[in-house]
C-alpha positions in Angstrom: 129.4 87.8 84.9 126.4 90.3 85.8 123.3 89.4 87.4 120.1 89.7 85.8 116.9 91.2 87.3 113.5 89.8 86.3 110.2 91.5 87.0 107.6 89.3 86.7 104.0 89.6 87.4 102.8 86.0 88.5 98.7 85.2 87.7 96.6 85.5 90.1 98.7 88.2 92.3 98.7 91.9 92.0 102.3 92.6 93.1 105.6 91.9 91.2 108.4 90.2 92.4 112.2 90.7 91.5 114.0 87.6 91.0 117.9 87.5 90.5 119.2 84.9 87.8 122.5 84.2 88.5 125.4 81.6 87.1 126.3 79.0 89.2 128.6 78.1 90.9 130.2 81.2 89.4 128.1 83.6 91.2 127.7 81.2 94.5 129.0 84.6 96.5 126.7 86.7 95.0 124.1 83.7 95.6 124.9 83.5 99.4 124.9 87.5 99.7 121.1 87.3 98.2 119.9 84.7 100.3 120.9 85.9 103.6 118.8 89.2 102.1 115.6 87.0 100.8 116.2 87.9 97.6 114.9 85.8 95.5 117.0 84.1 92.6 116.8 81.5 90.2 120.4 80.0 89.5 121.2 78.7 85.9 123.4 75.5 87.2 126.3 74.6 84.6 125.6 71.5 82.7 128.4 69.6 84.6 128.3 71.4 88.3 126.2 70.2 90.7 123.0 72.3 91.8 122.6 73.7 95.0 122.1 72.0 97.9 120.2 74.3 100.3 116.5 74.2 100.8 115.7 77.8 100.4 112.1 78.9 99.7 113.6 81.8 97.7 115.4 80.1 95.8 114.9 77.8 92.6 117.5 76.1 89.7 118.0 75.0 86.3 120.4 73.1 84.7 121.5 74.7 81.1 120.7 74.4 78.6 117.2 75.7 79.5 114.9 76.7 77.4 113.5 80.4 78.1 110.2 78.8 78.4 111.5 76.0 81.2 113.4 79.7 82.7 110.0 81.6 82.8 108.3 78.5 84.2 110.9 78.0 87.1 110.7 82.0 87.6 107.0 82.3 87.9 106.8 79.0 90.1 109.4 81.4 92.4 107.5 84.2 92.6 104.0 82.3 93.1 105.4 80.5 95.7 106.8 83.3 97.7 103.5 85.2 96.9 101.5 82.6 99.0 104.2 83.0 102.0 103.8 86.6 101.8 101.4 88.0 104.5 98.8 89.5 102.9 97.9 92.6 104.7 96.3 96.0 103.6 98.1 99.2 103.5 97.2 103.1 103.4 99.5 105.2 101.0 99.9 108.9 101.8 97.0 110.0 99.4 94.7 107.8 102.1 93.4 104.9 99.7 93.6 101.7 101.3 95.3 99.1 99.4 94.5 95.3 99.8 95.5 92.6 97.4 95.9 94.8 94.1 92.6 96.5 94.7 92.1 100.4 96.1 89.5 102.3 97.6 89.9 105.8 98.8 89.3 107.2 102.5 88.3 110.1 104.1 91.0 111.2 106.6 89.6 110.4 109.4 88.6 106.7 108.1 92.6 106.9 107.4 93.4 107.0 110.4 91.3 105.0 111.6 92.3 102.2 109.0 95.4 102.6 110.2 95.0 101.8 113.5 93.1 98.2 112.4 96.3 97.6 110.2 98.8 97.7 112.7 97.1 95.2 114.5 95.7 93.7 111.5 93.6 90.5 112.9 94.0 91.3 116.3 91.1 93.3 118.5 91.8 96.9 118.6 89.4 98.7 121.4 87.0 101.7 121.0 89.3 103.5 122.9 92.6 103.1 120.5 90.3 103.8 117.5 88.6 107.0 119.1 91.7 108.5 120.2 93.7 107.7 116.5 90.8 109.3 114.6 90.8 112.4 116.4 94.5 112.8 118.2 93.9 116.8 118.9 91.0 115.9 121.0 88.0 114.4 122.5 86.0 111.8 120.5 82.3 110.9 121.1 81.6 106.9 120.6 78.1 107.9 118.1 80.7 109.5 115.9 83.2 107.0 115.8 80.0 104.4 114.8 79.1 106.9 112.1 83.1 106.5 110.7 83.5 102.6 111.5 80.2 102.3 109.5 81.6 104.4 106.8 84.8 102.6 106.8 83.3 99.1 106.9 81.0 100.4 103.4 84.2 101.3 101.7 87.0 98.4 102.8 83.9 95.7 101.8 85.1 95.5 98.1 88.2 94.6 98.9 87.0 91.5 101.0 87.9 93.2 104.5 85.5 93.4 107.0 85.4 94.6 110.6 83.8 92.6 113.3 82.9 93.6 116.7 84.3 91.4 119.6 81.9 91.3 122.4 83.1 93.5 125.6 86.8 93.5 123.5 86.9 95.7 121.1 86.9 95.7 116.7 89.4 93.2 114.7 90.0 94.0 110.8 90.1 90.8 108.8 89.9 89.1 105.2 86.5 87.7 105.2 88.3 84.3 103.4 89.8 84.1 106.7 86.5 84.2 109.1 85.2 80.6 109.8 82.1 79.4 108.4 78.8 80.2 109.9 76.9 76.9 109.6 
């Protein structure tokens, strides 16, 4: 008995999920080997076996009969779930547009790099120094032109709900405005 691979696209997130349907308990190895993976799977329990008994985030079941409504449901429950235990954290593809919760905005190289930088130590401060010295690796950096690019790079990165803060005698930290406290 194959595996099936669904490729849903929960609302309210950008990125698809594969989930696995499997049988069980016919396909409890195939189950086990796609767990210890975090793969996630939905398995279609057999009207007289009885369902799984792990707690497994990635993991959801149904007894069959089930309707392919009741399947879709259980699925996008799955993938909705693992979406919200997903860190959410931008990226920067090799044509430099920085990518942040299914939205895109294109950089200059040098903001690349820069962005970079921020997203390996995404929420964490990153000093003047690191940034200076990742924007222009071949050689020396002057701190009025690194403003000029952190300014240009904080313009273009506000659409996508990022914004870059200045840590007093620290450094700069890259975060998700949803996540900065409240000014009161």
């Amino acid at each position: 008995m194959a595996a099936t691979r669904l490729r849903l696209v929960p609302t309210g997130t950008a990125a698809a999920a594969d989930v696995v349907v499997l049988h069980w308990p016919e396909q409890a190895d195939r189950a086990a080997e796609l767990a210890r993976s975090g793969t996630p799977r939905l398995l279609l329990v057999a009207h007289d076996a009885d369902p799984p008994n792990a707690i497994d985030p990635t993991e959801e079941w149904i007894r069959l009969p089930a309707d392919e409504r009741d399947v879709a449901a259980r699925t996008l429950r799955l993938t909705t779930r693992l979406g919200s235990l997903a860190p959410d954290k931008p990226d920067v593809d090799h044509s430099g547009r920085i990518m942040y919760r299914g939205e895109w905005v294109a950089l200059s190289p040098t903001e690349a790099r820069l962005a970079l930088t921020f997203i390996r130590s995404f929420g964490a401060v990153v000093t003047e120094a690191d940034l200076g010295r990742s924007a222009w690796p071949d050689g020396p950096w002057a701190a009025n032109a690194l403003r000029v690019h952190l300014t240009r790079l904080r313009h273009r990165i506000a659409p996508l709900g990022l914004e870059i803060r200045r840590i007093r005698s620290q450094g700069l930290i890259l975060q998700d405005r949803r996540d900065l406290p409240l000014e009161g």
